[in-house]
C-alpha positions as CSV (number, residue, x, y, z in Angstrom):
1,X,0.0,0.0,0.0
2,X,1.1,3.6,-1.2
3,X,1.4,5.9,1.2
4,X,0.1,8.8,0.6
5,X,2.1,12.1,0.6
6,X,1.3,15.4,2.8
7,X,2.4,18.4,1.4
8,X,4.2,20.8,4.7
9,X,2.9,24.5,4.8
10,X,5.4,27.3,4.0
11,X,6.4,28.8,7.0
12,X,6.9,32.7,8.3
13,X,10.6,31.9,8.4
14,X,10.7,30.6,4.6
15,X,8.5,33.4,3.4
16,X,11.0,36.0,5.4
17,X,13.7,34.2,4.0
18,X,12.7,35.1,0.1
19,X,13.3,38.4,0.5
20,X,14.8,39.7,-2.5
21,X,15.2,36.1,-4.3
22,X,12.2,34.1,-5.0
23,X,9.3,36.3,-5.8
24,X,6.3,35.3,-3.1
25,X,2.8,34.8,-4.7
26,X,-0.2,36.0,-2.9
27,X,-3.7,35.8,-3.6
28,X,-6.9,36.1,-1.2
29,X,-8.9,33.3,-0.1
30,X,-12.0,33.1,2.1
31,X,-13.7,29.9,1.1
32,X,-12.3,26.0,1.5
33,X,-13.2,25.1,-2.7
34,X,-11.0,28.4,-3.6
35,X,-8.3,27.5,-1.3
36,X,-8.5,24.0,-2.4
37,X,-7.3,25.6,-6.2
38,X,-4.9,28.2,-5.1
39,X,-3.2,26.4,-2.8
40,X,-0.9,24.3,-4.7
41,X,-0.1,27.6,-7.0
42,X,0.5,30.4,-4.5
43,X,2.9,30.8,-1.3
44,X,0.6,33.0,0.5
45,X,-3.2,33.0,1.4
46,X,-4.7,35.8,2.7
47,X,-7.7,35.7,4.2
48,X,-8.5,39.9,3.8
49,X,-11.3,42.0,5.4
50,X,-12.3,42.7,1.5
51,X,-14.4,39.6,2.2
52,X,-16.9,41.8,3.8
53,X,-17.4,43.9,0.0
54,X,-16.7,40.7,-2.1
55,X,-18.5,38.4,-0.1
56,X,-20.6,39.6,2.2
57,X,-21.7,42.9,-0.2
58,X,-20.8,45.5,2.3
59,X,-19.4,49.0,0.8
60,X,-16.6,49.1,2.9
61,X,-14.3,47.0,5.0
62,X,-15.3,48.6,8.3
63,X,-18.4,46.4,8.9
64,X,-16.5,43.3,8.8
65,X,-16.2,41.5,12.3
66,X,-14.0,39.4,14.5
67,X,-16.7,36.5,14.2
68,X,-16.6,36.9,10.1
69,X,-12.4,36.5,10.3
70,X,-13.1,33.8,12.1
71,X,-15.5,31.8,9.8
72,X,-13.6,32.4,6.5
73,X,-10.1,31.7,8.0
74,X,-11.5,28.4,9.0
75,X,-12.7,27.6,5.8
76,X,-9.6,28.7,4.5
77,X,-7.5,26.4,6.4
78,X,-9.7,23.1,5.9
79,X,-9.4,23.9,2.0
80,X,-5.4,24.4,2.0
81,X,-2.8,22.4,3.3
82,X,0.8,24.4,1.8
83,X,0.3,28.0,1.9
84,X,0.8,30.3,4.9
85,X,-2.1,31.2,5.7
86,X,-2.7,34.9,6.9
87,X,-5.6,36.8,8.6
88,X,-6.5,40.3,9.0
89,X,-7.9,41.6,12.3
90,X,-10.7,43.4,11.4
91,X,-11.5,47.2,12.3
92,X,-12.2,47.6,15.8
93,X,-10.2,44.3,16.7
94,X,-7.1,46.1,17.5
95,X,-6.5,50.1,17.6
96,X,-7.4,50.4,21.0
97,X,-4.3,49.0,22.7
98,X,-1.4,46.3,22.4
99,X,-3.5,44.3,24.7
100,X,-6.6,44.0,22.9
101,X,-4.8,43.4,19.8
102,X,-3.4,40.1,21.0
103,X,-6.8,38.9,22.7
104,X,-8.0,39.4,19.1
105,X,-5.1,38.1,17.4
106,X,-5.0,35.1,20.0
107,X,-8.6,34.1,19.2
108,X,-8.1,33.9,15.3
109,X,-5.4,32.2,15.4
110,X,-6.8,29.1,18.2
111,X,-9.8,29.3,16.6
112,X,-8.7,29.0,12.6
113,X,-4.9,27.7,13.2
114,X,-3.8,30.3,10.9
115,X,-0.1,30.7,10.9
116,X,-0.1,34.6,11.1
117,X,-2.1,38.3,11.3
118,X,-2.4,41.3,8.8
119,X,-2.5,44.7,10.7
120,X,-3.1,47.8,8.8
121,X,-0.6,51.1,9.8
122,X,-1.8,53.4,12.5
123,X,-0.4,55.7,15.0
124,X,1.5,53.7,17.3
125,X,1.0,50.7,15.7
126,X,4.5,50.0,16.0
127,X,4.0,48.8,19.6
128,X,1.6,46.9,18.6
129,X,3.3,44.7,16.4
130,X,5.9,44.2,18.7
131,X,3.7,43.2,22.0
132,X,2.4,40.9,19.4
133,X,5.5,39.3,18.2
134,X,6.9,39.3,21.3
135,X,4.3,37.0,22.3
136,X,4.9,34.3,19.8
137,X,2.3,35.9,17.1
138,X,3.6,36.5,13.4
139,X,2.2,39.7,12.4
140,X,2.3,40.9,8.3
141,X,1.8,45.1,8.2
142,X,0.2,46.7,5.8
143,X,1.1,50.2,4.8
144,X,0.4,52.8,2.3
145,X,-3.3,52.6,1.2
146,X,-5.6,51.5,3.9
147,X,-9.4,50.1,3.4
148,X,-10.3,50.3,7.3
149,X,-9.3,54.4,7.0
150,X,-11.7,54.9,4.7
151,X,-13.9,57.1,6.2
152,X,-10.7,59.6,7.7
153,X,-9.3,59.7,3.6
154,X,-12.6,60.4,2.5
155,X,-12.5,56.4,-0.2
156,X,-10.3,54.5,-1.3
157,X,-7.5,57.0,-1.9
158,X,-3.4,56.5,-3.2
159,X,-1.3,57.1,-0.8
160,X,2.7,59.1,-0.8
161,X,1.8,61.4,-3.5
162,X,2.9,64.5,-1.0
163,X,6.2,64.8,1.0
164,X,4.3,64.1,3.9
165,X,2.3,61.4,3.1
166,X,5.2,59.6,1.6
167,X,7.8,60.2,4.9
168,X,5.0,58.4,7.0
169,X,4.5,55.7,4.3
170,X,8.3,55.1,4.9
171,X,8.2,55.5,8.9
172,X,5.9,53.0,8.6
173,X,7.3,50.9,6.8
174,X,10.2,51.5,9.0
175,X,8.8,51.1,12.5
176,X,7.0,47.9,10.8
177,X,10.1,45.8,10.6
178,X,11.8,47.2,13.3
179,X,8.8,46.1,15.6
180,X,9.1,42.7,14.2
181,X,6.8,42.1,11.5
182,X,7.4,39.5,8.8
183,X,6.1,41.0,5.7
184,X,4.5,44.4,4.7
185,X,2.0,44.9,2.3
186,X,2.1,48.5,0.5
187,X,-1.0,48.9,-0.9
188,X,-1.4,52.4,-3.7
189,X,1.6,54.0,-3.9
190,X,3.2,55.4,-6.3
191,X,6.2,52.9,-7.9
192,X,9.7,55.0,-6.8
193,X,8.3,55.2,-3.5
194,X,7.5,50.9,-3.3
195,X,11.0,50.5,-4.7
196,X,12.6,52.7,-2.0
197,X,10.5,51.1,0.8
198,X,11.7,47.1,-0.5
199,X,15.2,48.7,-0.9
200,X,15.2,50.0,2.5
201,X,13.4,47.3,4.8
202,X,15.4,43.5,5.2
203,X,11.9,41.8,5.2
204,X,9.7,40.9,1.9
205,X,7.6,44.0,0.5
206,X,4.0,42.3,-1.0
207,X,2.8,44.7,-3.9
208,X,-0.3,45.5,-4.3
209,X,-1.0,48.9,-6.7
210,X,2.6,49.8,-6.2
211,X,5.7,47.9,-8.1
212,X,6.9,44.5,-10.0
213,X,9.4,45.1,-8.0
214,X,8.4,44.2,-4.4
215,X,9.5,40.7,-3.6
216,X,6.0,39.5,-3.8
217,X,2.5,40.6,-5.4
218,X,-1.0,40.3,-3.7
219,X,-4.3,40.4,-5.5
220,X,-8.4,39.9,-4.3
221,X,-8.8,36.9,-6.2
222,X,-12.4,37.6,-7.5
223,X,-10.8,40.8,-8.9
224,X,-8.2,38.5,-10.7
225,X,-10.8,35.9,-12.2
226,X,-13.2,38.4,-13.5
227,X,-16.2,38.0,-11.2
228,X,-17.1,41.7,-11.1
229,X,-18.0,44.0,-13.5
230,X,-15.5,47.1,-11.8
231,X,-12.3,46.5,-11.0
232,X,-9.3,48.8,-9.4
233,X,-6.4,50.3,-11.7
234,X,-3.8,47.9,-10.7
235,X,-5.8,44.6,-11.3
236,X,-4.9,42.8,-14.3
237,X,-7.8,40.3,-15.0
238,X,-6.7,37.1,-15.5
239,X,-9.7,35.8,-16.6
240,X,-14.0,36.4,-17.5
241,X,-15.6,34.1,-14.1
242,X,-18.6,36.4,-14.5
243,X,-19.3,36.0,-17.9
244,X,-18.8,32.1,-17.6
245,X,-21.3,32.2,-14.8
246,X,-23.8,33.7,-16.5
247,X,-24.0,32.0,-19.7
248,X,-23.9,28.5,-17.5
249,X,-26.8,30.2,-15.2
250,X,-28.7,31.2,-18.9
251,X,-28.0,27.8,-20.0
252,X,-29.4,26.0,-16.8
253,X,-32.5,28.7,-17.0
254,X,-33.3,27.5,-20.4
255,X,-33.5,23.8,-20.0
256,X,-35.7,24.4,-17.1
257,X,-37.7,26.3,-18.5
258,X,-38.0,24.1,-21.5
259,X,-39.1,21.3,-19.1
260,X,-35.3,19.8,-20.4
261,X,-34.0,19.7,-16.9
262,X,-33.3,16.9,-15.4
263,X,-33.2,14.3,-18.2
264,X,-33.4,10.8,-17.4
265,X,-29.8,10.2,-16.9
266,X,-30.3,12.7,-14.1
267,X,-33.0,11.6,-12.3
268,X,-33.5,8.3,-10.0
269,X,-35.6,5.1,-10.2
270,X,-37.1,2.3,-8.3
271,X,-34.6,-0.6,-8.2
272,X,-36.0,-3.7,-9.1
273,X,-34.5,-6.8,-7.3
């Protein structure tokens, strides 16, 4: 009897360790049968807040809850089995101190057995991610653009395209690794200023609206597949999901509606012993 091989998940150290070598594939997941597919292609998994617009229809990312990061991220993790597997603490789950931040982070993490937490920049965030880290928790930042500020930048808004914007992009950046983060995503900036921050930092930069040359690239996988009719500057649509859905959903219509659906093949009958 064969037996039968299991694949070992990539680890924080061994995506650290790409930095500037191997570039790291990321993509989002929040399902089991998406994670299932991506897994044996990316490095990275991200289970985002965007769930909350791309799943859950919500306009923003604020709405999204603790309980909702929860419930993807395990569905995430029964569907893969090589990835890392990230999760973002959701708006509300962390800002108000270092402490809350790991009771949040704590629960994902027991609850999903996720290997690691996304944190978007903030004021002081720096502490944060160190109080986190220091406690045996992984932590990714996230700098640059940020969906849970929303509502302060008035949408979804580039970020660095003043002096001053772009010095904190880089102090974040900055206080990021020094704190002990793994990874930062930079999110809409402008390229120079991507290129200067994965110059500058010794851990891996993961691109998302900013530069081929970060060491890795991130994109919401719906985005990527062609599932909605809008899409953000820097997605590059990889392939038309929506319009295959809707001519299978046409099809399926009009053989029920022809009385065509099911046929016999389809259908099940008394056995006759």
């Amino acid at each position: 009897m064969s037996k039968q091989v299991v694949q070992s998940r990539l680890t924080v150290p061994e995506i650290r360790a790409r930095k500037g070598k191997q570039k790291i594939v990321c993509l989002t997941a929040y399902t089991a049968p998406i994670a299932a597919i991506l897994d044996p292609i990316v490095d990275l998994l991200l289970v985002g807040d965007s769930l909350g617009m791309v799943i859950h229809g919500l306009p923003s990312t604020v709405g999204v809850t603790l309980e909702m990061m929860i419930l993807h991220g395990q569905a995430v993790m029964r569907g893969s089995q090589h990835a890392l597997v990230v999760v973002d603490l959701p708006f509300g789950s962390y800002e108000e101190s270092p402490v809350q931040a790991f009771r949040s982070a704590t629960e994902i993490m027991a609850k999903t057995g996720c290997q690691a937490v996304k944190i978007e920049a903030f004021e002081g965030v720096d502490a944060t991610i160190a109080f986190l880290t220091q406690r045996g928790i992984p932590v990714m930042g996230h700098v640059g653009l940020r969906p849970q500020a929303v509502n302060v930048d008035g949408g979804f808004r580039a970020k660095g395209r003043t002096v001053g914007e772009r010095d904190r992009v880089i102090a974040e950046a900055q206080a990021a690794e020094q704190a002990g983060a793994f990874a930062i995503v930079v999110e809409g900036v402008a390229p120079d200023l991507a290129d200067e921050i994965t110059a500058m930092v010794k851990i891996p930069t993961i691109g998302i609206g900013a530069s081929p040359q970060c060491d890795g690239q991130i994109l919401v996988t719906d985005d990527m597949v062609g599932l909605f009719d809008w899409t953000p500057k820097f997605v590059r649509r990889y392939g038309k999901l929506r319009h295959e859905i809707e001519k299978a959903a046409t099809g399926y219509a009009d053989d029920v509606r022809r009385g065509e659906f099911p046929a016999a093949a389809e259908m099940y009958y008394l056995k006759r012993v």
